[in-house]
C-alpha positions, 0 to 999 in steps of 0.5 A: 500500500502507499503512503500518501504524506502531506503537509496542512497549515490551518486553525484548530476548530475543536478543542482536542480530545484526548482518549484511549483505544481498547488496546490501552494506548493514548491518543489526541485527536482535534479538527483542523480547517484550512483555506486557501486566500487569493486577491480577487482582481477585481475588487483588489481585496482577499477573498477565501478559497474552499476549506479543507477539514480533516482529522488529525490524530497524535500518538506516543511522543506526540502526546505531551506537547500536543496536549499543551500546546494545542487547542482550537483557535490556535494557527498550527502546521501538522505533518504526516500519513493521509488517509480516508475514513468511510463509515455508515451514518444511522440512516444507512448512507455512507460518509467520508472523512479525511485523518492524518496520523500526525508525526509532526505538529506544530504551532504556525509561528507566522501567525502567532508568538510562543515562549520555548519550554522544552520537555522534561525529557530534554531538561535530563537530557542537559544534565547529562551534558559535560560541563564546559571548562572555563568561559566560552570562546566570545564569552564577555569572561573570554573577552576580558582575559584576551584583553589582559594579555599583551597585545604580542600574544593576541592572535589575528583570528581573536577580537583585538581589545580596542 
């Protein structure tokens, strides 16, 4: 079977629902509307194209920032498997329905502004690091020390003290 993989930039249209399959495993899923704009030439003003509404789905490491960051309203870009849905509605007819199983989803920075957290995962990830030794080369510690040197023993690709 292929996978079809895309692209969607739009706005959340529900708040997510966060659920739990019969297999016990998580899941966030939330609606999302996207529209194409374009300048009518005749007026010179922006009208709004057709809307596309799919389901996007979110699993396992998705969950987290999701769950906190997500919520209708919000300018979000999400990526990731396309697929149909076809299911009978009570009066025998069939509907269908786009989902994506999202591998990436994010907050659109175009259209709106965000404080970085980053996740409990990354901060043990930090401890882990080693300690640098000393200041940083283009410290203002680093700086400092050059500057106490003779000018002799300051190389060209150094900042000069000035």
């Amino acid at each position: 079977m292929y996978e079809t993989f895309t692209t969607v930039i739009g706005t959340v249209v529900s708040e997510p629902r966060r659920r739990q399959t019969t297999t016990g495993e998580d899941v966030i899923s939330f609606r999302v509307a996207s529209n194409s704009r374009r300048i009518d030439k005749r007026t010179g003003e922006w009208v709004d194209g057709p809307t596309l509404y799919l389901t996007i789905s979110c699993w396992r490491r998705l969950l987290a920032g999701v769950g906190l960051a997500v919520a209708k309203g919000r300018p979000i870009i999400a990526h990731g498997q396309i697929k149909t849905n076809e299911y009978p509605m009570p009066d025998g007819s069939r509907r269908s329905d786009l989902e994506m199983t999202a591998i990436s989803v994010g907050l659109d920075l175009s259209r709106c502004i965000v404080t970085y957290r980053g996740t409990p995962r990354s901060e043990v990830l930090k401890s882990d690091l080693p300690k640098a030794e000393g200041p940083r080369s283009g410290s203002r510690a680093a700086e400092r020390r050059l500057e106490e040197r003779p000018a002799a023993e300051r190389t060209a690709d150094t900042p000069s003290a000035a």
